[in-house]
C-alpha positions as CSV (number, residue, x, y, z in Angstrom):
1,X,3.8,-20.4,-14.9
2,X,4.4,-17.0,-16.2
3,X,3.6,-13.7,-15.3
4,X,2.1,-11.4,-16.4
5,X,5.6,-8.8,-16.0
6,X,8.1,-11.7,-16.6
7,X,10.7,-10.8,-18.9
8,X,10.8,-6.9,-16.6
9,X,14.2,-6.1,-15.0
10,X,13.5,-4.0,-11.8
11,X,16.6,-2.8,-10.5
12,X,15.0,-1.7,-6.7
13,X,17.1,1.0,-4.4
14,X,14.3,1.4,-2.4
15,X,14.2,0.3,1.7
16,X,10.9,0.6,4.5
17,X,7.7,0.5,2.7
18,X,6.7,2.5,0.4
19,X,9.1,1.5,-2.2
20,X,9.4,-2.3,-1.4
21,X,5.8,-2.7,-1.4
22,X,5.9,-1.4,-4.9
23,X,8.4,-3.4,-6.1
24,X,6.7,-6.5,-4.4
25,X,3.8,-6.1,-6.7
26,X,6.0,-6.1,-9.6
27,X,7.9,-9.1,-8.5
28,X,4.6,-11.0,-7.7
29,X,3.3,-10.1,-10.9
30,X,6.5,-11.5,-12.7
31,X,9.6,-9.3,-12.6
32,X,13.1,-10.0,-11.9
33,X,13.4,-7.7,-8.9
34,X,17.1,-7.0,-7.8
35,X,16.8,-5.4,-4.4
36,X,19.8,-3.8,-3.8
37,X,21.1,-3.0,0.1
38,X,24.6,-2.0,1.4
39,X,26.5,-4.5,2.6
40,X,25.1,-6.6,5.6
41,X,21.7,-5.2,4.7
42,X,20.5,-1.6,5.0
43,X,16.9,-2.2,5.0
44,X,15.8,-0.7,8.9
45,X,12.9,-3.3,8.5
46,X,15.0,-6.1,8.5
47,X,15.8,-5.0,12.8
48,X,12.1,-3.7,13.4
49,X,10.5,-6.2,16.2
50,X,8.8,-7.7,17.7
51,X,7.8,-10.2,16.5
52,X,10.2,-11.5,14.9
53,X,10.7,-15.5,13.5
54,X,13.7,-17.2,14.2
55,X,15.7,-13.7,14.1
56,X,13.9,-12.6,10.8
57,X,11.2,-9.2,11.1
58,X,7.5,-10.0,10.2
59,X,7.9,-6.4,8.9
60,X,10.5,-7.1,6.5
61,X,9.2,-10.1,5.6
62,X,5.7,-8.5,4.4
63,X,7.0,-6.4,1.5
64,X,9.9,-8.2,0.5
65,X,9.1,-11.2,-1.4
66,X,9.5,-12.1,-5.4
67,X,12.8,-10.6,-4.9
68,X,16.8,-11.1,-5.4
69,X,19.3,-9.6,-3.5
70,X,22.3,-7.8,-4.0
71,X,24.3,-6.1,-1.4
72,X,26.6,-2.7,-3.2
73,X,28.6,-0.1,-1.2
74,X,26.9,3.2,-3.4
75,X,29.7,5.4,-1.3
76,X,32.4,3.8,-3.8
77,X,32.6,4.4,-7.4
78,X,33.5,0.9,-8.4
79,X,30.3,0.4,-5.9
80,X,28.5,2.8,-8.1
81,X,29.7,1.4,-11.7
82,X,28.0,-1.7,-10.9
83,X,24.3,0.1,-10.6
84,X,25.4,1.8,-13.9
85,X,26.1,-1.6,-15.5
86,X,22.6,-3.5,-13.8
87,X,20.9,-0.1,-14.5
88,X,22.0,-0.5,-18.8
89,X,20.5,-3.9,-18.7
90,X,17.0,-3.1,-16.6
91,X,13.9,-1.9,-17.8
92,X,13.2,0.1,-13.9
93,X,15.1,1.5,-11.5
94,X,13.1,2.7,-8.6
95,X,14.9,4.5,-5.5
96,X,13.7,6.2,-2.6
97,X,16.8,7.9,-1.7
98,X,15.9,11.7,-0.1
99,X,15.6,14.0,-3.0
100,X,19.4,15.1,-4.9
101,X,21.0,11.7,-3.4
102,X,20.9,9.9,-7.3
103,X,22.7,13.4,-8.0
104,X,25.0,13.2,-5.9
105,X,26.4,9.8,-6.7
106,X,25.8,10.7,-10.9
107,X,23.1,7.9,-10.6
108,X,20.0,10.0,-11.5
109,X,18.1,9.9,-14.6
110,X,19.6,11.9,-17.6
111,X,23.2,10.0,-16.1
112,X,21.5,6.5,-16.1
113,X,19.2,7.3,-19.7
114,X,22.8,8.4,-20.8
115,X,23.7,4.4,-20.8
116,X,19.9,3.1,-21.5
117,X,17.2,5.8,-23.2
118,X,14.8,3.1,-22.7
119,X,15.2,2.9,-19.1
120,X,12.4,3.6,-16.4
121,X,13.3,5.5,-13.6
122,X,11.4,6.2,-10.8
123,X,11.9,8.4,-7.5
124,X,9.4,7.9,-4.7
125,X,9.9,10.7,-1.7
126,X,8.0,12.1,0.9
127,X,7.0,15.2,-1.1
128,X,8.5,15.1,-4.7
129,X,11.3,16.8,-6.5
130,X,10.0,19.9,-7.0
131,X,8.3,22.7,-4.4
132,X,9.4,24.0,-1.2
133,X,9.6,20.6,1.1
134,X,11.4,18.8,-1.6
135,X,14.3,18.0,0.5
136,X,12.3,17.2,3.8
137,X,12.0,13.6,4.4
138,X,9.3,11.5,4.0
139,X,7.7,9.8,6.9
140,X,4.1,8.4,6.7
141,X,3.3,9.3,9.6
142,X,4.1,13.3,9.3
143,X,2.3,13.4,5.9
144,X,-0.7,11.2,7.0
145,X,-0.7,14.8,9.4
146,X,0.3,17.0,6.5
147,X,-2.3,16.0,4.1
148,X,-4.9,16.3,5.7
149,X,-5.7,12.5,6.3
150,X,-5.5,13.0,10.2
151,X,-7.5,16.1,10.6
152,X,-10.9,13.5,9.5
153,X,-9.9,11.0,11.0
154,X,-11.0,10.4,14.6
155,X,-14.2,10.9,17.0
156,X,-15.9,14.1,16.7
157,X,-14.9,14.8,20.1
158,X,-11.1,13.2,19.9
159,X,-7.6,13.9,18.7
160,X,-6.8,13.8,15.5
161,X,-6.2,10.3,14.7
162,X,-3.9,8.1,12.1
163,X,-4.4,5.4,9.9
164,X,-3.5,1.8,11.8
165,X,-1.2,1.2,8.9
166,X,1.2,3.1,7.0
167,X,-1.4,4.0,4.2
168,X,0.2,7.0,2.5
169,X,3.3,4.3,1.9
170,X,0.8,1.6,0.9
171,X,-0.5,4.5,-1.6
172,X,2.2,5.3,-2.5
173,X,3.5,2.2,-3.5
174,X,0.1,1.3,-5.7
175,X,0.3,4.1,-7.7
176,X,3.8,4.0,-8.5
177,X,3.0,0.5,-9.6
178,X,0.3,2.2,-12.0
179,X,2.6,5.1,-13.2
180,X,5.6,2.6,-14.1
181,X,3.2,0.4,-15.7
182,X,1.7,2.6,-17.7
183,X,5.4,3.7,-18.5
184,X,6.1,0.1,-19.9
185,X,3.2,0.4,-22.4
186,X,3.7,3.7,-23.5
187,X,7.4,2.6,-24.3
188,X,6.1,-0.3,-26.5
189,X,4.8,2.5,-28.8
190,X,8.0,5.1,-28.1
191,X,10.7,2.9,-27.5
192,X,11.9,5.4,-24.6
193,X,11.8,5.5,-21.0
194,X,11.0,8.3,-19.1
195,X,11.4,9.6,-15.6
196,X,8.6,9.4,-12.5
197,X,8.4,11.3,-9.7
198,X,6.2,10.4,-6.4
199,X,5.7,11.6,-3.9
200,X,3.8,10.3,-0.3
201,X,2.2,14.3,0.6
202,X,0.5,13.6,-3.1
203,X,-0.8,10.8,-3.0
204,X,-2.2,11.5,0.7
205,X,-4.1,14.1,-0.4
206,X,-5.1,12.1,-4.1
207,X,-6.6,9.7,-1.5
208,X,-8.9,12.4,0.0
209,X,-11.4,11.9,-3.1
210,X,-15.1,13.0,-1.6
211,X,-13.8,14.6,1.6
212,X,-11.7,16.7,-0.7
213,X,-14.4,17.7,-3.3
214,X,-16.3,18.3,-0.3
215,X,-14.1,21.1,0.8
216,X,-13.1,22.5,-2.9
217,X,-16.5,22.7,-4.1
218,X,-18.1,24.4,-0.5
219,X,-15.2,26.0,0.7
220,X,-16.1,24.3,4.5
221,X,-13.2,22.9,6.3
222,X,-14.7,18.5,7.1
223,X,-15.1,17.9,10.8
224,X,-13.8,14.5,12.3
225,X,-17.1,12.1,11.9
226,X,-15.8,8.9,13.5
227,X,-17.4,6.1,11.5
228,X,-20.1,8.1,10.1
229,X,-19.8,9.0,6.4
230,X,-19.9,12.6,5.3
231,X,-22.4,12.7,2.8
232,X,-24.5,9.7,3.6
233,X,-26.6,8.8,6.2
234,X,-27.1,6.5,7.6
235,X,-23.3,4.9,7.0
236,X,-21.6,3.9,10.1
237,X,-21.6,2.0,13.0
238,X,-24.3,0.6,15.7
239,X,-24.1,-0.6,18.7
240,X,-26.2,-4.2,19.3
241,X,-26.9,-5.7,22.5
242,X,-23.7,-7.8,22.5
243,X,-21.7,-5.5,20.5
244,X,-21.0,-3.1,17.1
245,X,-21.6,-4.0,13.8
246,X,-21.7,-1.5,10.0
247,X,-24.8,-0.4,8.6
248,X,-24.4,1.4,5.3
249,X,-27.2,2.4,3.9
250,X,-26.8,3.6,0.5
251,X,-30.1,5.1,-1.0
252,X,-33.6,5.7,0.1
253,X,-35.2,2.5,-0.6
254,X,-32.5,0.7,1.7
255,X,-33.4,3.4,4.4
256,X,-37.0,2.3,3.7
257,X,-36.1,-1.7,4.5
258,X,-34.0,-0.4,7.3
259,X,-36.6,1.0,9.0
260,X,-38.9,-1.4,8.5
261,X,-36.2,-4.1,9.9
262,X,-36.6,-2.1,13.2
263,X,-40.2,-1.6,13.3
264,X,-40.7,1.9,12.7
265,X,-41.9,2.3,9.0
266,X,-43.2,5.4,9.5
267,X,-39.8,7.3,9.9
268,X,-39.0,6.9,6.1
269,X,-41.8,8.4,5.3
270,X,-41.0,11.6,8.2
271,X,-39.6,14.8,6.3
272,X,-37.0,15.0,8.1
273,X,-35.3,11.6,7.0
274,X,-36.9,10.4,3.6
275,X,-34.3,11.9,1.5
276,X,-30.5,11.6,1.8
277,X,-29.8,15.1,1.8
278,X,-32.2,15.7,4.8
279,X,-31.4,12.1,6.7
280,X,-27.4,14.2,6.1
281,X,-28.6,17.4,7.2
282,X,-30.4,15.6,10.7
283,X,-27.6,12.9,11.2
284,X,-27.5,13.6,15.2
285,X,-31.4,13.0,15.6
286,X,-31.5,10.3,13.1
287,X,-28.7,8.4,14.7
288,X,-30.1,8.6,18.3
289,X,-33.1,7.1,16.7
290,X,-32.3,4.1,15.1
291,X,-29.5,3.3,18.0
292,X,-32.2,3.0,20.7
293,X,-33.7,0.2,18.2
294,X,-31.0,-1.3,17.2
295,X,-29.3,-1.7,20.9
296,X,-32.6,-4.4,21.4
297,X,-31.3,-7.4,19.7
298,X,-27.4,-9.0,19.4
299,X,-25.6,-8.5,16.2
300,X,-26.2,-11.8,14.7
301,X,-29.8,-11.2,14.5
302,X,-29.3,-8.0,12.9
303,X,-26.8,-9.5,10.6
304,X,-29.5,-12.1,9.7
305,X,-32.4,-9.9,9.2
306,X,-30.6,-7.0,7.2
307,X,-28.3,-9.3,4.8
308,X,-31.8,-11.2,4.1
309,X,-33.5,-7.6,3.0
310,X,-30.1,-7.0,1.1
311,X,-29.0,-4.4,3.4
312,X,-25.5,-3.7,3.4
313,X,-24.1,-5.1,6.8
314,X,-20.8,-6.3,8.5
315,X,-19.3,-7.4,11.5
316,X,-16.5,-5.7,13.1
317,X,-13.4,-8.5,12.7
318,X,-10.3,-8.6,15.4
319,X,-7.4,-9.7,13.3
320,X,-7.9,-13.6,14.9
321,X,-11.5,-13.5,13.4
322,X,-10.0,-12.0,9.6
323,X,-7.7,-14.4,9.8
324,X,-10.3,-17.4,10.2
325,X,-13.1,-16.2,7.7
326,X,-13.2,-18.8,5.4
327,X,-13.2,-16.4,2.9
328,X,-9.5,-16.0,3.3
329,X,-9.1,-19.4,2.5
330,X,-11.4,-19.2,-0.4
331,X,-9.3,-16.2,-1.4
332,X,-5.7,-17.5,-0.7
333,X,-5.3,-14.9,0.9
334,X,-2.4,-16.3,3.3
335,X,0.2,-18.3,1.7
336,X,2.6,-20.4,3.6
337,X,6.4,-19.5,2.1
338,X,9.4,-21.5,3.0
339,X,12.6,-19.1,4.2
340,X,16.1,-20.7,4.7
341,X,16.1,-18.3,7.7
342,X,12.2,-18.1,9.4
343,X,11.3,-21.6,8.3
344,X,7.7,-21.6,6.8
345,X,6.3,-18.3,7.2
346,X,3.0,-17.1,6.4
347,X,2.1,-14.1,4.3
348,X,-1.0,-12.4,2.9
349,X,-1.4,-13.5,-0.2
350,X,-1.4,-11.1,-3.4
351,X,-5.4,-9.5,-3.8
352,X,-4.2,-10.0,-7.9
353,X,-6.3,-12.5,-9.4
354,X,-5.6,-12.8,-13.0
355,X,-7.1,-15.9,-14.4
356,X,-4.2,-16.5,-17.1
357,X,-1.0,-15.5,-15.6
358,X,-1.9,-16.0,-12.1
359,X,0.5,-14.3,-9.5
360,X,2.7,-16.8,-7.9
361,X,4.9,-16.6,-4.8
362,X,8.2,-18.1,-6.4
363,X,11.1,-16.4,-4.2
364,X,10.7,-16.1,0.1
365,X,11.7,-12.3,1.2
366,X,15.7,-13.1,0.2
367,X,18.7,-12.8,3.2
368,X,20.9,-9.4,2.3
369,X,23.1,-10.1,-0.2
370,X,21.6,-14.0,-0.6
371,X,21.8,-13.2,-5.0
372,X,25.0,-10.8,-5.0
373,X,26.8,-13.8,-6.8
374,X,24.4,-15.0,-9.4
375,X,23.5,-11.8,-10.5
376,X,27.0,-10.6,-11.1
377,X,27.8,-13.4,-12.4
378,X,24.7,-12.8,-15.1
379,X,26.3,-9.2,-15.6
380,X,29.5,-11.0,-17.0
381,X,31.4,-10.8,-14.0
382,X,33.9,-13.7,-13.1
383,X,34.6,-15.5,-10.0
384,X,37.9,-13.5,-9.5
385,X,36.3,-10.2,-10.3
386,X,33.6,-11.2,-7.9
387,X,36.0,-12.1,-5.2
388,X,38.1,-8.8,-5.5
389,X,34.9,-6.8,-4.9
390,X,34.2,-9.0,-1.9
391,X,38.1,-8.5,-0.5
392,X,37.4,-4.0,-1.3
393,X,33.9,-4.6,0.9
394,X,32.3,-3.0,-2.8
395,X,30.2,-6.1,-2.1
């Protein structure tokens, strides 16, 4: 089958996250990915573990497939030559070497669109290329701190708290995905590549939509709400009488059917709570309410009653109970992917359902180096040229 990007080169420089999640995406959509390491494999998720199968990281393995590779020492110029000569023939290169690295080795953008004006070229670091942290590195971690993201995130008594996964890396990735898109069809009308700088600090604080606004438009710095939503109430979670489960109530007439769920009609009707702006303004009193109701009866029944009066509801899944929704299955949202390595491994499955060139899982998350051969051997390269790079270590 074909997808929807085959035909794409994607030469990928990129290691962790942020940039082989992003290259992922294009590979599952249908581009040649070449994912280029240094000899032996310079990808740190390739040791990160436990758990590990048969030797081989689960973390590597979950950004890392729909890809070839090829392993190139980049501290030798014959090393570098060969990015030049994949770089002439490929519609993206996309590198997440610390900013003025691709300078330093006369690999950056006006070098490379030198060889190939039609050539994408993308640079994904921790804070971009221009400003006063552009040469500090980029960990999700210090910029899920830096942008804000951990200052709302928590209980209203806790520590500031961070995302469970690497989100601003996750970001990250996504919207490089959209911004090298988008430069792909603006080339169809130019004929010219262009350059594209991202950055993890900006696209933790793009990600702060509403909480943001919040703060630009009344100048008040959010507090840390736990569950509950800033501007509407009520949106969060209850406690049942076996455990937790999401309400989110979304307008007034949901408040309405919500409270006459819990038998107390009456309060929609109160001053105090039959608007969203006043149930916002008395959250604390609102919430102690409809907790002492909704602590009478187990979740199931509440999940029952409130999904009946189209109330939006939702259990609180442990990774065992995700994983054995049938709704996955529905979804194909796990695929099983054999690796010469792991054996059959299981993935999650690509959330891109496109109905005519359907994302396929075609190539497991590849050994280092597994490709170096074939594609080489593609760039015109022959067997003795090959072998003489192998004997230098170039390869």
């Amino acid at each position: 089958m074909t997808g929807a990007l085959t035909g794409v080169k994607v030469l990928d420089l990129t290691r962790v996250l942020a940039g082989p999640f992003c290259t992922m995406m294009l590979g599952d959509l249908g581009a040649d990915v070449m994912k280029v390491e240094a000899p032996g494999g310079s990808d740190e998720t390739r040791s990160w573990g436990p758990p590990f199968q048969n030797a081989v990281s689960a973390y590597y393995l979950c950004a890392n497939r729909n890809k070839r590779s090829i392993t190139v020492n980049l501290k030798t110029e014959e090393g570098r030559e060969l990015i030049r000569r994949l770089a002439k023939q490929s519609d993206c290169l996309i590198h997440n070497f610390k900013t003025g690295s691709m300078e330093k080795w006369e690999l950056d953008y006006e070098q490379l669109k030198a060889i190939n004006p039609r050539l994408i070229f993308c640079s994904i670091t921790g804070f971009g290329e221009t400003g006063p942290y552009r040469h500090l590195p980029g960990y999700d971690y210090i910029v899920q701190g830096m942008s804000g993201m951990m200052s709302i995130n928590g209980g209203e008594n806790s520590d500031p708290l961070k995302i469970g996964v690497a989100m601003m890396d996750i970001l990250t990735g996504l919207y490089s995905v959209i911004a090298i898109e988008a430069a792909l069809l603006e080339r169809e009308k130019s004929g010219l590549g262009q350059k594209i700088d991202m950055a993890l600090f900006d696209s933790g604080v793009s990600a702060l939509v509403n909480v943001a606004s919040n703060y630009l438009i009344s100048g008040n710095v959010p507090q840390r709400l736990g569950n509950d939503h800033p501007n509407i109430v009520p949106y969060s979670t209850f406690r049942a009488l076996d455990g937790e489960l999401i309400i989110a109530v979304g307008n007034d007439r949901q408040f309405a059917s919500l409270c006459e769920i819990l038998g107390i009609p009456e309060l929609a009707e109160d001053e105090n709570y039959r608007t969203n702006e006043m149930r916002v303004r008395n959250r604390r009193q609102l919430t102690e309410i409809l907790e002492n109701w909704i602590r009478l009866k187990p979740v199931a029944e509440w999940m029952k009653r409130l999904s009946e009066s189209t109330i939006p509801c939702g259990p609180i899944n442990t990774l065992d109970q995700v994983f054995a929704d049938p709704q996955i299955a529905a979804r194909e949202m796990v695929v099983d992917v054999k690796h010469p390595e792991a054996g059959v491994v299981k993935l999650v499955g690509s959330p891109l359902k496109l109905s005519r060139t359907k994302v396929e899982v075609k190539r497991h998350p590849p050994i280092a180096g597994e490709h170096t051969e074939e594609i080489l051997q593609e760039l015109g390269l022959s067997t003795e040229e090959i072998n003489h790079l192998k004997n230098k270590h170039i390869i």
